[in-house]
MARBA-3410 file (N, C-alpha, C, O; in Angstrom, 1 decimal):
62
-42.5,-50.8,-38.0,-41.5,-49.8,-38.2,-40.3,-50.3,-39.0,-40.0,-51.5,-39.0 ~ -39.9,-49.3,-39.6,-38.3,-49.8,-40.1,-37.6,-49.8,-39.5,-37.7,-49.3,-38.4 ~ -36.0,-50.7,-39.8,-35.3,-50.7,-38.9,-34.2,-49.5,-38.8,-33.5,-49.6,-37.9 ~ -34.0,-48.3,-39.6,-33.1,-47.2,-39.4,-34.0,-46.1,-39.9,-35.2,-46.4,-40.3 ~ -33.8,-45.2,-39.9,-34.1,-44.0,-40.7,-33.1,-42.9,-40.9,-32.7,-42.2,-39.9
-32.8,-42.8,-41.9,-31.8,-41.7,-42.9,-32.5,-40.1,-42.4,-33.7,-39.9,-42.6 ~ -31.6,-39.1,-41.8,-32.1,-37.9,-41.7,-30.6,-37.3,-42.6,-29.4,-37.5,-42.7 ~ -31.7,-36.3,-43.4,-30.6,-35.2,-44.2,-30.8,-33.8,-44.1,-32.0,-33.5,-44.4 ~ -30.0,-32.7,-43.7,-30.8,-31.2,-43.5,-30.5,-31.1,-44.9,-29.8,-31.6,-45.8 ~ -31.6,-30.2,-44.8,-32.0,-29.8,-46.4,-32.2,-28.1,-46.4,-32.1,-27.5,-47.4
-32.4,-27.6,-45.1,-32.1,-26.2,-45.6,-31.2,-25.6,-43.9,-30.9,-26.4,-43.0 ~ -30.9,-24.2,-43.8,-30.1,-24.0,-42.9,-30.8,-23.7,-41.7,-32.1,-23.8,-41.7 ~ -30.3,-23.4,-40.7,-31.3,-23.1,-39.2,-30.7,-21.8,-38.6,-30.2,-21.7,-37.4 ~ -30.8,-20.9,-39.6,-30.5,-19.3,-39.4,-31.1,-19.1,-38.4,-30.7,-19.1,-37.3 ~ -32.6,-18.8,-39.0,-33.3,-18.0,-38.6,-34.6,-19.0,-37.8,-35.8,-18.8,-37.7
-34.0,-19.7,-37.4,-35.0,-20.6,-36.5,-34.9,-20.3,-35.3,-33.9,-19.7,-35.0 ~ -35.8,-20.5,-34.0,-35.8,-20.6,-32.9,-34.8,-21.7,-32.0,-34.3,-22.7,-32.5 ~ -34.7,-21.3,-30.8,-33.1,-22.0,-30.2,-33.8,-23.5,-30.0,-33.2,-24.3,-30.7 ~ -34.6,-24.0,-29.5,-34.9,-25.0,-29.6,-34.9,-26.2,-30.4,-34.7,-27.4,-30.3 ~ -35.5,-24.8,-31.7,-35.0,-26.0,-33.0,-33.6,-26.2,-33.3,-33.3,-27.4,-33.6
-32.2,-24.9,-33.3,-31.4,-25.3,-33.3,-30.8,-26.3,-32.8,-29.8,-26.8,-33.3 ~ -31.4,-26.8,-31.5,-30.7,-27.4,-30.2,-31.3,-28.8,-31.0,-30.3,-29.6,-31.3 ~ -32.3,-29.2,-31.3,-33.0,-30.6,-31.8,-32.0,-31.1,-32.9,-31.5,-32.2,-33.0 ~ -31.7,-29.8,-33.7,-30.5,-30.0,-35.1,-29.1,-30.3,-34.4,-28.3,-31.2,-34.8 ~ -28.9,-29.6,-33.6,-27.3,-29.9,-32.8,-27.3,-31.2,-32.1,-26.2,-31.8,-32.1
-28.2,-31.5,-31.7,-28.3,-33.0,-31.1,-28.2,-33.8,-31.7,-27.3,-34.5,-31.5 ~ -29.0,-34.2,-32.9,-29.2,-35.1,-33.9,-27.4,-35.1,-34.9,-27.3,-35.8,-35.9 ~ -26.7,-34.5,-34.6,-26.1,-34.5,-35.7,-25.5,-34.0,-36.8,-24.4,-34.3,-37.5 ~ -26.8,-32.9,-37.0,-27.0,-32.5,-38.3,-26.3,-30.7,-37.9,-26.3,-30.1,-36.7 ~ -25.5,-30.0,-39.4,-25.1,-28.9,-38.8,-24.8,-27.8,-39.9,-24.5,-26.6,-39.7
-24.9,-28.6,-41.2,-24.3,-28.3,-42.4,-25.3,-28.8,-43.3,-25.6,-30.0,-43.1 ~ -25.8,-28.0,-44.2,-26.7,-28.6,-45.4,-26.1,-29.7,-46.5,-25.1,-29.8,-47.2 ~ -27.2,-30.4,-46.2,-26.4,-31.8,-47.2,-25.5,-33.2,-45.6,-25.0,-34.3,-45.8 ~ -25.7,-32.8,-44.9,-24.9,-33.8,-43.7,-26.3,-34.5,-43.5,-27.3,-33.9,-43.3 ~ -26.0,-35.9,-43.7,-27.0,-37.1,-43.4,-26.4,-37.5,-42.2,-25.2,-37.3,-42.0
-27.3,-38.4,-41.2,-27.1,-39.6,-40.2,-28.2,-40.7,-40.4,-29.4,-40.6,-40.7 ~ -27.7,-41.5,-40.1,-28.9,-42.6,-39.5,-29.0,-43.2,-38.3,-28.1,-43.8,-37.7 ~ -30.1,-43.1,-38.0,-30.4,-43.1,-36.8,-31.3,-44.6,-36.7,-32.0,-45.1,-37.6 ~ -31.1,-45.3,-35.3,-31.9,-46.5,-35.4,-33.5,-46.0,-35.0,-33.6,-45.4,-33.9 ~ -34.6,-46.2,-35.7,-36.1,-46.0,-36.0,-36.8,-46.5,-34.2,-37.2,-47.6,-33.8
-36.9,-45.1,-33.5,-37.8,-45.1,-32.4,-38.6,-43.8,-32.1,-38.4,-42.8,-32.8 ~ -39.5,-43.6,-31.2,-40.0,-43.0,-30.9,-39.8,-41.6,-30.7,-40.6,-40.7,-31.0 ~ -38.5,-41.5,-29.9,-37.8,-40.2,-29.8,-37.4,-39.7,-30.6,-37.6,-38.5,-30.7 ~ -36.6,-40.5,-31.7,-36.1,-40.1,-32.9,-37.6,-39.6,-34.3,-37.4,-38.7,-35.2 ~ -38.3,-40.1,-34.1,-39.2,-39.6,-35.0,-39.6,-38.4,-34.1,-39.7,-37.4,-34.9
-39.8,-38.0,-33.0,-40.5,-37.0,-32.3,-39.8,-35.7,-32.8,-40.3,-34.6,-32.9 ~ -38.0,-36.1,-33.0,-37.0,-35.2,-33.1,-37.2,-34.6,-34.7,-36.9,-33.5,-34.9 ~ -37.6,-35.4,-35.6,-37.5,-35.2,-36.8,-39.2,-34.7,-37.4,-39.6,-34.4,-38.5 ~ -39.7,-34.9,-36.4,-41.6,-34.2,-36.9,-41.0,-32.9,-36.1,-41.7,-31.8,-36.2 ~ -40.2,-32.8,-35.5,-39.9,-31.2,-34.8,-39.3,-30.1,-35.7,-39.5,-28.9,-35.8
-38.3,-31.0,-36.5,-37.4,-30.3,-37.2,-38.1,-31.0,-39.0,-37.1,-30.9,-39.8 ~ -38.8,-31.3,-39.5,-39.3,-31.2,-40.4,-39.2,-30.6,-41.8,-38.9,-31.1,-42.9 ~ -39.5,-29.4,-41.3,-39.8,-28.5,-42.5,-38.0,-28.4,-43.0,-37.8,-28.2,-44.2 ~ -36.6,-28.4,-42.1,-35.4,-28.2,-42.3,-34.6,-29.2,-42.9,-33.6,-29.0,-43.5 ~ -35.3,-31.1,-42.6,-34.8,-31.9,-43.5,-35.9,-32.8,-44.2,-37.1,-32.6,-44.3
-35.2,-33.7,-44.7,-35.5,-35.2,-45.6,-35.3,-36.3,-44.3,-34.7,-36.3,-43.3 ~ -35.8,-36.7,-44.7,-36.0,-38.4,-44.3,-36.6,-39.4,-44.8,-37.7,-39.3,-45.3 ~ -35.8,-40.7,-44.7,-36.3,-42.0,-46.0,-36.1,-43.3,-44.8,-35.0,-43.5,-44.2 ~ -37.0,-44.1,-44.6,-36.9,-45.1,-43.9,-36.2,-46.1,-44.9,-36.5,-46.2,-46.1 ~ -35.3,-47.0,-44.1,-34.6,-48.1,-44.3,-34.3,-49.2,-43.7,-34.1,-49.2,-42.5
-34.3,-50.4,-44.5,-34.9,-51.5,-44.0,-33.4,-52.0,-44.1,-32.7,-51.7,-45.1 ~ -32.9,-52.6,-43.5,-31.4,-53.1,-43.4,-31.4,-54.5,-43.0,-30.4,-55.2,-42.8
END
């Protein structure tokens, strides 16, 4: 695994279900174009194969 992974929303969470909202509000993310990085685990990939289709992600080796 890498040691961080870069999450960026890439589109908005209008019209999504509350759940997914709640995954986006957790992580961070809130505004298109707002990146975080997060350190590369299990949970955190689980969160971002949930919310997928709404951002980007690039693993990074630090």
């Amino acid at each position: 695994m890498a040691d961080f992974i870069k999450v960026t929303q890439v589109k908005s969470t209008i019209a999504e279900k509350k759940k997914v909202r709640k995954v986006c509000d957790s992580m961070g993310l809130g505004k298109i174009g707002k990146s975080r990085e997060y350190k590369d685990n299990n949970c955190i990939r689980g969160m971002v194969n949930k919310i997928n289709h709404l951002v980007k992600y690039e693993l990074i080796s630090k």
